[in-house]
C-alpha positions as YAML, in Angstrom:
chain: A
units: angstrom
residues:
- id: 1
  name: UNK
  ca: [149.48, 124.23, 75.63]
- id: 2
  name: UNK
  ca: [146.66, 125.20, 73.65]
- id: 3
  name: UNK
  ca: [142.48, 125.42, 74.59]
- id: 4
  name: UNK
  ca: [139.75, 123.88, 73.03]
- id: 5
  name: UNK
  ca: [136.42, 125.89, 72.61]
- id: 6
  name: UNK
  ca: [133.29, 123.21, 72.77]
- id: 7
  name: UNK
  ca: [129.59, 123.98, 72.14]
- id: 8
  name: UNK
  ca: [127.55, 121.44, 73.75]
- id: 9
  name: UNK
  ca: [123.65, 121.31, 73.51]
- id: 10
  name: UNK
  ca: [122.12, 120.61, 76.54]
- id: 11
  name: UNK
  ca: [118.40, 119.68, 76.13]
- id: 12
  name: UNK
  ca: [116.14, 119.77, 79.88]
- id: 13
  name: UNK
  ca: [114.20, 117.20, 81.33]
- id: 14
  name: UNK
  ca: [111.03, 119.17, 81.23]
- id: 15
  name: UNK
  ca: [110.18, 122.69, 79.65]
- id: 16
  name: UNK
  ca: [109.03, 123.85, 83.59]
- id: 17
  name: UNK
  ca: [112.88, 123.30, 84.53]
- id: 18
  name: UNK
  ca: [114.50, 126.45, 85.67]
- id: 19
  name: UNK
  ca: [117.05, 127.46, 82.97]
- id: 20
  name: UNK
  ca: [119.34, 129.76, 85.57]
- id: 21
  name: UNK
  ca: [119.24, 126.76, 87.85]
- id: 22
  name: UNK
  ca: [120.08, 124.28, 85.52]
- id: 23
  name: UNK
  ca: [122.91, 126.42, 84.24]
- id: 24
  name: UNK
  ca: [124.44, 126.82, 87.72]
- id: 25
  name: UNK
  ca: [124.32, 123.00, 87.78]
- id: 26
  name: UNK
  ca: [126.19, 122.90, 84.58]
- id: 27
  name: UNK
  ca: [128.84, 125.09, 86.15]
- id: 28
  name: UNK
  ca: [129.16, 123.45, 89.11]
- id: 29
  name: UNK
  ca: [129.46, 120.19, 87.83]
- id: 30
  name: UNK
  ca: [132.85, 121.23, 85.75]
- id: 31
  name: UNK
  ca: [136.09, 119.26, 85.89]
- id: 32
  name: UNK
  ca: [139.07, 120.94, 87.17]
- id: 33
  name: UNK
  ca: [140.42, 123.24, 84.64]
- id: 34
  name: UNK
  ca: [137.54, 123.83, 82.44]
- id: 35
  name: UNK
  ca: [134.71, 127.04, 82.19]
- id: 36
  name: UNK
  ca: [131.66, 127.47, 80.70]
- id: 37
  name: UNK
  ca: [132.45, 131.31, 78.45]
- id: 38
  name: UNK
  ca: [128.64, 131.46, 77.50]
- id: 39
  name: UNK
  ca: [125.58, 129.98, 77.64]
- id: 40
  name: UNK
  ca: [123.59, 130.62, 74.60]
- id: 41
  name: UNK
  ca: [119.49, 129.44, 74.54]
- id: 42
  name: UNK
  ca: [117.49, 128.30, 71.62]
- id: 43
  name: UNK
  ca: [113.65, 126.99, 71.52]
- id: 44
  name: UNK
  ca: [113.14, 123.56, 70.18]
- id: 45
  name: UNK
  ca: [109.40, 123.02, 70.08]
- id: 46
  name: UNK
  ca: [106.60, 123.17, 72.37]
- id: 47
  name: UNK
  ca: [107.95, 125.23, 75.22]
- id: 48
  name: UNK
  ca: [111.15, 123.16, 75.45]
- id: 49
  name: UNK
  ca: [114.37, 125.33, 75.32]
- id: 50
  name: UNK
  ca: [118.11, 123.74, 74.69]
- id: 51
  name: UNK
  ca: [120.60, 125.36, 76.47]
- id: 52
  name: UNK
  ca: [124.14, 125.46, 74.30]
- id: 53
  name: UNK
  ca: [126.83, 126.15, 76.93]
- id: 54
  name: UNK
  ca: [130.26, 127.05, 75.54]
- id: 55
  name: UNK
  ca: [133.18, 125.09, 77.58]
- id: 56
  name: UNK
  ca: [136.63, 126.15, 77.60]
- id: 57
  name: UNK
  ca: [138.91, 123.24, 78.37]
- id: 58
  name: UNK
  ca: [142.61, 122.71, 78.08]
- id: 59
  name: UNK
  ca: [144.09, 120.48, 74.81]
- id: 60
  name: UNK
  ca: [145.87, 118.42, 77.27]
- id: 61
  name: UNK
  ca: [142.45, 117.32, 79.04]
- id: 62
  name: UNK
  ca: [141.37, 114.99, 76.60]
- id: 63
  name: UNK
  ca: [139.22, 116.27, 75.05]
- id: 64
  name: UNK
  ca: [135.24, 117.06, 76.09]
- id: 65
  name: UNK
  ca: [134.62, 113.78, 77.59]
- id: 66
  name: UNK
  ca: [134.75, 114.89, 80.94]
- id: 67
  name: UNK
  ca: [132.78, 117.51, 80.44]
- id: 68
  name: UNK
  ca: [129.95, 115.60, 78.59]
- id: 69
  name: UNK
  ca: [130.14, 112.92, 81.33]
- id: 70
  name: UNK
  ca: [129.46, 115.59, 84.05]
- id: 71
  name: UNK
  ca: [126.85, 117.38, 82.45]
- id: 72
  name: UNK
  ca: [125.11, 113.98, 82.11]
- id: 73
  name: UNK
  ca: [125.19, 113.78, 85.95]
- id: 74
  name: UNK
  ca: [123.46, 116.72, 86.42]
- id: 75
  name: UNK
  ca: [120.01, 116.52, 87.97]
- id: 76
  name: UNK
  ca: [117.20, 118.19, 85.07]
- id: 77
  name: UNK
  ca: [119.31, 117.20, 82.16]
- id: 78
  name: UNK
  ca: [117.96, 114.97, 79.56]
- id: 79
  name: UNK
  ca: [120.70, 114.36, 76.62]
- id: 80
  name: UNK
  ca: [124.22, 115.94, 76.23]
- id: 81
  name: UNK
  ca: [125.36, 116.49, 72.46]
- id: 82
  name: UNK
  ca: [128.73, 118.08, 71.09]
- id: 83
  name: UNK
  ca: [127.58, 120.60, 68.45]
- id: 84
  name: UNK
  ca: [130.90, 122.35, 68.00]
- id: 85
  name: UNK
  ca: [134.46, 122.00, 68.46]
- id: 86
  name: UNK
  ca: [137.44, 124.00, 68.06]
- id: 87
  name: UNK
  ca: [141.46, 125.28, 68.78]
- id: 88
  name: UNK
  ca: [141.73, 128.55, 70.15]
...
């Protein structure tokens, strides 16, 4: 069984929002199985940073669905985009 190496952009709710915080929500929030590697930041205009977490999840999970569905749960987050997927 094989893992599969996601970059997901994760864009705040406000440019005040604690980035640290928000990333220990993202971590929390993880299905069974899966890891955030790195968590990668990148202005997008006016203040407002994305965060671009790099999950680690199993081939046999299905994919980054759960992932994307928990990160949506998260209190702070706005939107919840794949950017990048691949084996490793």
């Amino acid at each position: 069984m094989g893992k599969v190496a996601a970059v997901i952009k994760v864009m705040p709710q406000s440019p005040e929002l604690d980035l640290d915080v928000l990333t220990e929500r993202l971590e929390s929030s993880l299905p069974e199985g899966a890891k955030i590697n790195d968590v990668d930041q990148e202005e997008v205009a006016f203040g407002l940073v994305a965060l671009y977490p790099t999950v680690i999840v199993p081939d046999d999970a299905g994919g980054t669905e759960a992932v994307e569905e928990a990160f949506r749960t998260v209190e702070g987050v706005e939107s919840v985009a794949v950017e990048e997927v691949g084996r490793i």
